[in-house]
Backbone as a ProteinNet text record, in pm:
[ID]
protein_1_A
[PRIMARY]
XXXXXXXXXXXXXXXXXXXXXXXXXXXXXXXXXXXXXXXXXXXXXXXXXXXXXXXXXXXXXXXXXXXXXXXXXXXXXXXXXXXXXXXXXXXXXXXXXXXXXXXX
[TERTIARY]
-219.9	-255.7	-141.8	-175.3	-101.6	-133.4	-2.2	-13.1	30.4	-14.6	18.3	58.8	172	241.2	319	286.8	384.5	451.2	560.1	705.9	750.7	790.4	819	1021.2	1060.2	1198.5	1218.5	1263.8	1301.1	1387.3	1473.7	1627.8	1563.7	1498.3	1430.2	1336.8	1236.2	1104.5	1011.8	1095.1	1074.5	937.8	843.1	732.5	790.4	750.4	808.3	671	652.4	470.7	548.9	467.2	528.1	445.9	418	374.8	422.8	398.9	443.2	343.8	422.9	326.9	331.6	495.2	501.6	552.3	480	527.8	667.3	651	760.4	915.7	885.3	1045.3	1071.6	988.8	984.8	1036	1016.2	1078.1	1186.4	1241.9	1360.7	1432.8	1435.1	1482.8	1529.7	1451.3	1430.9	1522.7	1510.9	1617.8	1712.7	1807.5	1891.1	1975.1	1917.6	1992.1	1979.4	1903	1871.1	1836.6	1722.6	1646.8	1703.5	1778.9	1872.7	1809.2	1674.2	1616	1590	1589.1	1555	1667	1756.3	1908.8	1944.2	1962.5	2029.1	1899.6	1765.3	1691.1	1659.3	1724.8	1728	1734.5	1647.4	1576.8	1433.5	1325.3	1160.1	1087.7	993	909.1	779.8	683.8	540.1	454.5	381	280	133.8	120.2	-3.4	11.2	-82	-79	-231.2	-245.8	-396.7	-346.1	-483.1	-477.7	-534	-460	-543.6	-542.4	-613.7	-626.2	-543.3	-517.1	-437.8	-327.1	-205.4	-76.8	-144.5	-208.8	-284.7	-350.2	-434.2	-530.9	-422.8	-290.1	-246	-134.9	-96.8	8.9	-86.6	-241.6	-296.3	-335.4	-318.4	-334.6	-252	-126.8	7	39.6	36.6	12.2	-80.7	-206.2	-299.2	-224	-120.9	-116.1	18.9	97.2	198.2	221.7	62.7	33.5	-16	-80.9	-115	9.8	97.7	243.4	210.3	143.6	98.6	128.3	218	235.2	101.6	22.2	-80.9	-168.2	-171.5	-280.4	-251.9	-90.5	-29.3	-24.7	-18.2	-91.6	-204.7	-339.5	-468.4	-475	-424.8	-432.8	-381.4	-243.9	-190.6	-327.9	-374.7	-392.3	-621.1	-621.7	-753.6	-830	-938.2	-961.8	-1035.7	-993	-1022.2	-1115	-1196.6	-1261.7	-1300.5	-1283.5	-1288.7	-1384	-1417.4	-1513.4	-1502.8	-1617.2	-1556.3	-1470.1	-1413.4	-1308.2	-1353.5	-1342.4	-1397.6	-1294.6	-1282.4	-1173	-1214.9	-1120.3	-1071	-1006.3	-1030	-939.1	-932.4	-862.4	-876.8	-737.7	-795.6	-690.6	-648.2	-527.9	-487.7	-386.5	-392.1	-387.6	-258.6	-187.2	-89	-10.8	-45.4	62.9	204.9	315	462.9	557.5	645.2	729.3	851.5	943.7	1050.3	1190.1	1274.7	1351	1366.9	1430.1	1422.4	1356.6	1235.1	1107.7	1045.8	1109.8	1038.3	1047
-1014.6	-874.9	-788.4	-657.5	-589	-464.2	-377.1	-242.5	-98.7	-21.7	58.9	174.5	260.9	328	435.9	561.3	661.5	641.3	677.1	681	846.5	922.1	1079.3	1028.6	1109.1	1070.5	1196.9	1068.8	1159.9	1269.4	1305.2	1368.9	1493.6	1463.5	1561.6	1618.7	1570	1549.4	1534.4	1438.7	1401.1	1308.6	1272.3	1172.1	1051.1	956.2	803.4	748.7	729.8	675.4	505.6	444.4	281.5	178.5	47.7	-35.7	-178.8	-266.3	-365	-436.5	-625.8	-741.9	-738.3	-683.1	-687.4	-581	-485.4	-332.4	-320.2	-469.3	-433.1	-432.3	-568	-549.9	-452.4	-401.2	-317.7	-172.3	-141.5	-27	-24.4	-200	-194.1	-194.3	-246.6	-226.3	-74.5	-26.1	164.6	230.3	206.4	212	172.8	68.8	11.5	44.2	71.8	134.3	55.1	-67.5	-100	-46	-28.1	63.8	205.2	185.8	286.4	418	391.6	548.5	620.9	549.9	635.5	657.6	607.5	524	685.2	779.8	930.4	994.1	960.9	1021.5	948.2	813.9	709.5	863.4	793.2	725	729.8	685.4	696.1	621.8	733.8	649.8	633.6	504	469.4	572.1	659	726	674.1	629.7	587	498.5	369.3	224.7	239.1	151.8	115.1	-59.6	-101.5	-287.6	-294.3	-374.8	-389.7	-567.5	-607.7	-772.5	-787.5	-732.2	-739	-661.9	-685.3	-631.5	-527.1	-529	-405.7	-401.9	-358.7	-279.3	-177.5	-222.2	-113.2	-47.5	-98.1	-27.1	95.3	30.9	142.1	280.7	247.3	329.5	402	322.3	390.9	503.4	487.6	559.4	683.5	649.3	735.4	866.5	836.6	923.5	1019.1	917.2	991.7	1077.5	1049.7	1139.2	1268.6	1270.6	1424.3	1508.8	1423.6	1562.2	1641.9	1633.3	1696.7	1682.7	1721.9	1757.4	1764.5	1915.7	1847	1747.7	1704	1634.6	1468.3	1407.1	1349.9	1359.7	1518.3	1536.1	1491.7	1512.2	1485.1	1362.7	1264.6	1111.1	1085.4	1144.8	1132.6	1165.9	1295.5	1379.5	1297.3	1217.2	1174.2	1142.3	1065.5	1007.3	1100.2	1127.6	1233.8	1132.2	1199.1	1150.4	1310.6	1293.7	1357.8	1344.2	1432.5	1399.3	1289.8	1178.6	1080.7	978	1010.4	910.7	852.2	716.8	634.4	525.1	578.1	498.1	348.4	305.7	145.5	81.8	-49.3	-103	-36.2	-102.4	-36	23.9	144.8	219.8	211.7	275.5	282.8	370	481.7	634.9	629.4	710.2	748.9	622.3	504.5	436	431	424.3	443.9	358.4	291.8	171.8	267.2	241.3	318.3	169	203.8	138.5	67.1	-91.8	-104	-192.1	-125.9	-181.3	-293.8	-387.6	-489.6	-608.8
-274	-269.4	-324	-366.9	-426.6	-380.3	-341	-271.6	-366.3	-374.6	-424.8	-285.9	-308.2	-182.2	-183.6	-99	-98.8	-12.9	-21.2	99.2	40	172.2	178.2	248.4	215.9	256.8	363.8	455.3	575.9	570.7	422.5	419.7	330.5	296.1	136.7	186.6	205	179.8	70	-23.1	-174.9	-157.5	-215.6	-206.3	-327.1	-315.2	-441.1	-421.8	-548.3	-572	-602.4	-552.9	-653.4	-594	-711.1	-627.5	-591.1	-526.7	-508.9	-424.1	-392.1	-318.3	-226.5	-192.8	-14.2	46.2	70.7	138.9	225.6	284.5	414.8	334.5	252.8	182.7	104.8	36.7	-64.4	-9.2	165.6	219.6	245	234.6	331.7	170.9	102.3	-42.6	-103.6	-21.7	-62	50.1	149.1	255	230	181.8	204.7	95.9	-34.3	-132.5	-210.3	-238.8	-315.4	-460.3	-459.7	-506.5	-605.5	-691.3	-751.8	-749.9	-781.3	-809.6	-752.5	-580.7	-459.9	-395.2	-393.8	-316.4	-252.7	-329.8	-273.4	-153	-153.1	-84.5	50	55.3	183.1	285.2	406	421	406	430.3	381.1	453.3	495.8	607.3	484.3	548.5	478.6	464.2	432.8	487.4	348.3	354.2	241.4	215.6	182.2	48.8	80.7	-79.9	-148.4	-164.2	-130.5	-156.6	-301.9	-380.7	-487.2	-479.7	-581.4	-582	-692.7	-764.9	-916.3	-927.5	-960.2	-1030.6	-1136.1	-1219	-1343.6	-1251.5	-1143.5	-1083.8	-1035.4	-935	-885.3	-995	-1060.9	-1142.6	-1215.3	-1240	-1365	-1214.9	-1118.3	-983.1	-949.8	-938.1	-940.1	-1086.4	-1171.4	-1319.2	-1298.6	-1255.3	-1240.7	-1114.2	-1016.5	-927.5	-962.8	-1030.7	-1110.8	-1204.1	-1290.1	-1429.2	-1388.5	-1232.8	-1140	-1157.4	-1123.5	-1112.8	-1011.8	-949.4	-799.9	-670.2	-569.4	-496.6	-400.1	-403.7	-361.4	-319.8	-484.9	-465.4	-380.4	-400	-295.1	-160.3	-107.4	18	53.8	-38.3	-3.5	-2.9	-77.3	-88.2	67.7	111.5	279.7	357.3	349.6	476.9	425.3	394.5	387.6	240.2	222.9	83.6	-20.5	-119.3	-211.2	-357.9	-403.9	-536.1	-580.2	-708.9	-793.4	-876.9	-933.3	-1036.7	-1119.2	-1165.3	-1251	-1217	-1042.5	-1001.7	-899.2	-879.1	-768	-726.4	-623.3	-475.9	-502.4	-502.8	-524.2	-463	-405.4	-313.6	-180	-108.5	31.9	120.3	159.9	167	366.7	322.3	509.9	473	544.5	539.9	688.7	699.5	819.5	840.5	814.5	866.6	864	927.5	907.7	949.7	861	903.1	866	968.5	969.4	940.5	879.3	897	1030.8	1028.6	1133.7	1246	1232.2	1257.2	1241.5	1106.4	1062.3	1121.5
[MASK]
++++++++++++++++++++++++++++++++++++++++++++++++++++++++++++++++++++++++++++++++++++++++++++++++++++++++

């Protein structure tokens, strides 16, 4: 399985769209400083992932939420499931969940 995922940083309140196989490492990677591109906004709690079955299902997903440039519309993906005209929800979603550093 393949996740596509927002993480909001606890320090900012910056959102990081990205996807990956295994959510849990992939936070602690982002936490830990791994992660160069996030490394200054440590730390980041979960709040969103999509399941996809395919690596190109979620990346063209991940692409699709990044090319919004929206703020917003990242909220609405958080705060409950949005379709748009022409757009149809894929894969299966789980909304509020939050892994905090730590935790795993």
């Amino acid at each position: 399985m393949y996740y596509v995922y927002i993480l909001k940083s606890v320090k900012n309140g910056r959102y990081y769209v990205g996807c990956t196989n295994d959510i849990e490492r992939r936070l602690l990677e982002h936490n830990s400083g791994y992660s160069k591109g996030s490394r200054l906004n440590a730390p980041f709690e979960l709040l969103f992932k999509e399941e996809y079955n395919s690596l190109t299902e979620a990346r063209g997903r991940e692409k699709s939420i990044k090319m919004k440039k929206s703020r917003k519309y990242i909220k609405s993906l958080i705060n409950g499931p949005v379709v748009q005209l022409g757009e149809r929800l894929t894969g299966s979603q789980e909304v509020g969940s939050s892994i905090l550093p730590g935790s795993i």
